[in-house]
C-alpha positions as CSV (number, residue, x, y, z in Angstrom):
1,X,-221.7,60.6,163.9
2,X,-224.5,61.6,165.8
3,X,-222.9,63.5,169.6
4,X,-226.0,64.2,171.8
5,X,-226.8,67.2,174.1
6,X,-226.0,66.1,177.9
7,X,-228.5,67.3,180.4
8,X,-228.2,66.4,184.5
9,X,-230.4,67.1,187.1
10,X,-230.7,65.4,190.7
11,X,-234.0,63.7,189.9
12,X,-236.8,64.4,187.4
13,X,-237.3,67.7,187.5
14,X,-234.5,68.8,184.9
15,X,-237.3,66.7,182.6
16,X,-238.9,69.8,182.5
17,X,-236.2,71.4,180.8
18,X,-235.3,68.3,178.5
19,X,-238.8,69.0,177.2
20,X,-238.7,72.4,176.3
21,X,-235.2,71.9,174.4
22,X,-236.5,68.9,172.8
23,X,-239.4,70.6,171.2
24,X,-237.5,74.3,170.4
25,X,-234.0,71.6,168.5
26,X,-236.4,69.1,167.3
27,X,-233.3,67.9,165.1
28,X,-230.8,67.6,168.3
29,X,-230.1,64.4,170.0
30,X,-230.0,64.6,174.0
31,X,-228.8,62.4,177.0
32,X,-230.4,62.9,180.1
33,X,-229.1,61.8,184.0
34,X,-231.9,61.7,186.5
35,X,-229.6,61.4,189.8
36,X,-233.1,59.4,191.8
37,X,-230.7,57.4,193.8
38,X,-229.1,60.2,195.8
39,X,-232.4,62.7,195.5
40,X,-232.1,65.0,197.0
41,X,-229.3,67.7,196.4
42,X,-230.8,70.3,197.9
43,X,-230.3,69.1,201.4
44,X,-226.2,68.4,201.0
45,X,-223.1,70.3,201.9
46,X,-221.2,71.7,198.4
47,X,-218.6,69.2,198.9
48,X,-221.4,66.5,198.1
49,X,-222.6,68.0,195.5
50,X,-219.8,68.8,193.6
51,X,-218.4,64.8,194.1
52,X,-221.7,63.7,192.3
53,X,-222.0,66.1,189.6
54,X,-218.0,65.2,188.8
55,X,-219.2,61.7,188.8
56,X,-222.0,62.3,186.9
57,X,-220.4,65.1,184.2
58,X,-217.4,61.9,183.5
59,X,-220.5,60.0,182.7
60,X,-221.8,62.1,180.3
61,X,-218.5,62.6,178.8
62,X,-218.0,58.8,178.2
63,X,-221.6,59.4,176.3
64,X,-219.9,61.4,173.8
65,X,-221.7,64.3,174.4
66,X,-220.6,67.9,172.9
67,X,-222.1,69.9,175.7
68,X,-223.3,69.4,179.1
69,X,-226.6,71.7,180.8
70,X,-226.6,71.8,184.8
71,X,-230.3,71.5,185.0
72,X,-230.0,71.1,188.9
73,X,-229.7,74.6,190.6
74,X,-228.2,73.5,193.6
75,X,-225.5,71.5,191.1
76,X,-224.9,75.1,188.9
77,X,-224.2,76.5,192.3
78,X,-221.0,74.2,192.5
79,X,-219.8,74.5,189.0
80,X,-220.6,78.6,188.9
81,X,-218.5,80.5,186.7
82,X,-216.9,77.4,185.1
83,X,-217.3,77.1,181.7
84,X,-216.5,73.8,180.6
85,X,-215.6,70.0,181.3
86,X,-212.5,69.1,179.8
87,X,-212.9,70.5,176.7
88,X,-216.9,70.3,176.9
89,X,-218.9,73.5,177.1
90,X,-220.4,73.6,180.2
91,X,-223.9,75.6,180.8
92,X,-225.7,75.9,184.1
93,X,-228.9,78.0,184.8
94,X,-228.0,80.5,187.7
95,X,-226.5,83.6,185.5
96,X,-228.3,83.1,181.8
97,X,-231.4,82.6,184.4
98,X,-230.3,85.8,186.8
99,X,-230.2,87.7,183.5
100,X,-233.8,86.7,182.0
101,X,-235.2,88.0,185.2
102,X,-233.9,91.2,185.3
103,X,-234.9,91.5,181.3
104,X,-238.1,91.0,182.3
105,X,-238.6,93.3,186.0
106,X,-240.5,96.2,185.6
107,X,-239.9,97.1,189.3
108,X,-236.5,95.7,189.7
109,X,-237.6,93.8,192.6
110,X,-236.3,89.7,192.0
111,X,-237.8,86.8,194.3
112,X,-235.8,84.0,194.3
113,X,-237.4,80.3,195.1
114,X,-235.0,77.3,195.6
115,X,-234.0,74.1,197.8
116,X,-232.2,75.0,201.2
117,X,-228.7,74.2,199.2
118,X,-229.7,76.8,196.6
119,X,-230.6,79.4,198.4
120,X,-228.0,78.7,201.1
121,X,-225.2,79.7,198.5
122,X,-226.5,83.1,197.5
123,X,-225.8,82.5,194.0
124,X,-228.8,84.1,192.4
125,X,-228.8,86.9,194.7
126,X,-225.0,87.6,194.1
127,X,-225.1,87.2,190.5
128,X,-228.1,89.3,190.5
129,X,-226.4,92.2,192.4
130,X,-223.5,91.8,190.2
131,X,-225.5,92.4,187.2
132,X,-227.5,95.0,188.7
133,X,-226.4,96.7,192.1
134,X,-229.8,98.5,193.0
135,X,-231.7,95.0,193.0
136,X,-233.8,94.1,195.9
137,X,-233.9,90.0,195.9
138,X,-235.5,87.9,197.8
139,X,-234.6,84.4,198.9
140,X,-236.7,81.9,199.9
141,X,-236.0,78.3,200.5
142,X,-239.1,75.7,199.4
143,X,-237.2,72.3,200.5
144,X,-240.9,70.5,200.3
145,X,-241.8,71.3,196.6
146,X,-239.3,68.9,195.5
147,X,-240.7,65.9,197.3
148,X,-244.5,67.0,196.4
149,X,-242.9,67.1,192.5
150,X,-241.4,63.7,192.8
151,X,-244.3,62.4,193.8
152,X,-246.9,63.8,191.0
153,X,-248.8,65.9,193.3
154,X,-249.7,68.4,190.4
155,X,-253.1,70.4,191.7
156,X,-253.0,68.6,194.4
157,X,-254.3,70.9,197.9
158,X,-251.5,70.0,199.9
159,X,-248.9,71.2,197.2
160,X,-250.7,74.6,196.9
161,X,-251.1,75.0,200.9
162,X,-247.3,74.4,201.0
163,X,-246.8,76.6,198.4
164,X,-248.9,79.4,200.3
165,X,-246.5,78.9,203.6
166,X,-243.8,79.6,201.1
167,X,-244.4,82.3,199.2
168,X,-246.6,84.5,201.6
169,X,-243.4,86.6,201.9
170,X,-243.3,87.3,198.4
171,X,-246.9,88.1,198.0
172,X,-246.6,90.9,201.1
173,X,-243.6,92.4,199.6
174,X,-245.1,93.0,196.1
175,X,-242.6,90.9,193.9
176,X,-243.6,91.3,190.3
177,X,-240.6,88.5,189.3
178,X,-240.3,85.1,190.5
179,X,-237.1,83.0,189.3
180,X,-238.2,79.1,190.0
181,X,-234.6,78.2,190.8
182,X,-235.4,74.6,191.0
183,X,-236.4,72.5,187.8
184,X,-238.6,70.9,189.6
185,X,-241.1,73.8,190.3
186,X,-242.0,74.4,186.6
187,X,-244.0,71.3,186.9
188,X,-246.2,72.8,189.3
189,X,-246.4,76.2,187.9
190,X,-250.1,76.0,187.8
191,X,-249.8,75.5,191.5
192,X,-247.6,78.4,192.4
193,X,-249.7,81.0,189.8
194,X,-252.7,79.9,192.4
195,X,-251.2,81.4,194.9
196,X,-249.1,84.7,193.0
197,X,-251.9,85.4,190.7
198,X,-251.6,85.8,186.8
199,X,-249.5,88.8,186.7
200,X,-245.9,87.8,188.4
201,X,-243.3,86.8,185.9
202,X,-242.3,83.3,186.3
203,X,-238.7,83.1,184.9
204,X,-237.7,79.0,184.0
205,X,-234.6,77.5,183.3
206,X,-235.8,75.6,180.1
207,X,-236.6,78.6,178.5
208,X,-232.8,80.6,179.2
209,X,-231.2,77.3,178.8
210,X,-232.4,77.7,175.2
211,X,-231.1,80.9,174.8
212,X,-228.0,79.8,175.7
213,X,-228.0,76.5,173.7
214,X,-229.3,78.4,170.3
215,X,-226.4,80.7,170.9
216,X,-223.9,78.2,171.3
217,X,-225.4,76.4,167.8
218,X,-225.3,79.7,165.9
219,X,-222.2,80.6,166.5
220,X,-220.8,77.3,165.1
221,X,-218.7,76.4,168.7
222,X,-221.4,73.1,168.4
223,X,-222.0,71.4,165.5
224,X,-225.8,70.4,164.4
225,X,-226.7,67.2,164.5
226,X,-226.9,65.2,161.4
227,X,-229.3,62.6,162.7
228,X,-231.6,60.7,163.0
229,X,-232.6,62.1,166.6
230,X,-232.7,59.9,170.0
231,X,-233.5,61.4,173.2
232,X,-232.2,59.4,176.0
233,X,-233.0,59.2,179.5
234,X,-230.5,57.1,182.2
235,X,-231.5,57.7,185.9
236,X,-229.6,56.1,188.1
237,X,-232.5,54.4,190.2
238,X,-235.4,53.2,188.2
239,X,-239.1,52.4,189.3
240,X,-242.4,51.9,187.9
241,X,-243.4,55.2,189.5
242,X,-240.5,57.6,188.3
243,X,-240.8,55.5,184.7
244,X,-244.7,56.7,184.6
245,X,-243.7,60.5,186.1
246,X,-241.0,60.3,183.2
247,X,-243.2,59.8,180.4
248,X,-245.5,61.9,182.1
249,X,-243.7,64.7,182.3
250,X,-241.9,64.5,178.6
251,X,-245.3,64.7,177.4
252,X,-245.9,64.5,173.3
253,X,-242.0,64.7,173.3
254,X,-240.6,60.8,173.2
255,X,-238.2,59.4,175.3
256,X,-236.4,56.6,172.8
257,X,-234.4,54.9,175.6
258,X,-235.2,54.8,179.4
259,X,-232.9,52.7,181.5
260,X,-231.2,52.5,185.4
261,X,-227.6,52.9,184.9
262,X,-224.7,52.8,187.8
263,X,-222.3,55.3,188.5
């Protein structure tokens, strides 16, 4: 019997990381949880975040899943260090994502962009000092990308004029690495290279969530899927808008099933 991937993020964003799995296991199955009801996370206390994500990981464990992905930054933040779900092998993005950037600094200097929740937990710059004592990181809270996101404001001149309020720091302290802690901000990637120019490293959680997932396959703790493939997306409040930004956003990659569920 076919057990899907579960994936969960606090809205769409986490899309953008269903997308890049989808295309890299094109024979895996996935089960996505847009939380669009309670959007955003990134302005709660822990406590909050934590009681949804327990309400939404029992969720994805009723869906028969054989492994759950934290998409949602400010979620991993909660669940850091923890490994699994009863008996479910749990992956979030902040350490296999800490550990990209630093593979990839040629100056060993680490910006770090996330919501206010994110950032407000330290958990990139902690686990990126753990890793690597001599760091220098930077944190820098971007609480209005996610709305501009939600909204499909891709190119759009407000997005890049908040993105140049944000990242002005970044750009006078010569970062050569930027980790998008947020899985909304690889949708406006374009956006954000407007503003850093083509030759800061952008470091996205699609891309080490792979690494970690094609690690997990290979050594045989998760079975492959036999087939046939469905890619499922449930988000927990559902309108015309989010079901066009959904689509949108998946791109060539089709979503099989889109439906509202309650938690």
């Amino acid at each position: 019997m076919s057990r899907p991937i579960g994936i969960f993020d606090s809205g769409l964003g986490g899309l953008t990381v269903l997308k890049v799995l989808a295309k890299q296991f094109p024979d895996e199955s996935f089960c996505y949880l847009g939380d669009i009801a309670r959007l955003p996370y990134g302005n709660k206390s822990p406590e909050t975040i934590r009681r949804y994500g327990v309400q939404i990981l029992n969720y994805l464990k009723d869906q028969n899943v054989k492994a759950i992905i934290i998409a949602c930054n400010s979620a991993s933040t909660v669940f850091l260090g923890e490994k699994e779900f009863e008996g479910i092998p749990l992956l979030n993005v902040i350490e296999p994502g800490s550990a990209a950037a630093l593979e990839v600094s040629i100056d060993n200097k680490i910006a770090v962009l996330g919501t206010a929740a994110t950032i407000r937990s330290h958990a990139y710059r902690d686990t990126l000092k753990r890793l690597s004592p001599e760091v220098e990181v930077l944190e820098q809270a971007c609480p209005l990308l996610v709305p501009v996101v939600e909204e499909g404001m891709v190119g759009d001149a407000i997005t890049e004029m908040i993105a140049r309020r944000y990242l002005s720091g970044i750009m006078t302290g010569g970062f050569s690495t930027v980790i998008l802690g947020c899985t909304h901000y690889p949708v406006i990637k374009e956006d954000l290279r407007k503003v850093l120019g083509d030759k800061v490293n952008l470091v996205e959680s699609g891309d080490v969530l792979a690494r970690e997932l094609k690690a997990l396959i290979d050594d045989n703790i998760l079975e492959k899927n036999p087939g046939p493939r469905q890619i499922r997306v449930c988000i927990t409040d559902l309108t015309d808008h989010f079901e066009r930004l959904a689509h949108q956003l998946m791109g060539s990659e089709a979503i099989h099933q889109l439906e509202r569920i309650v938690l």
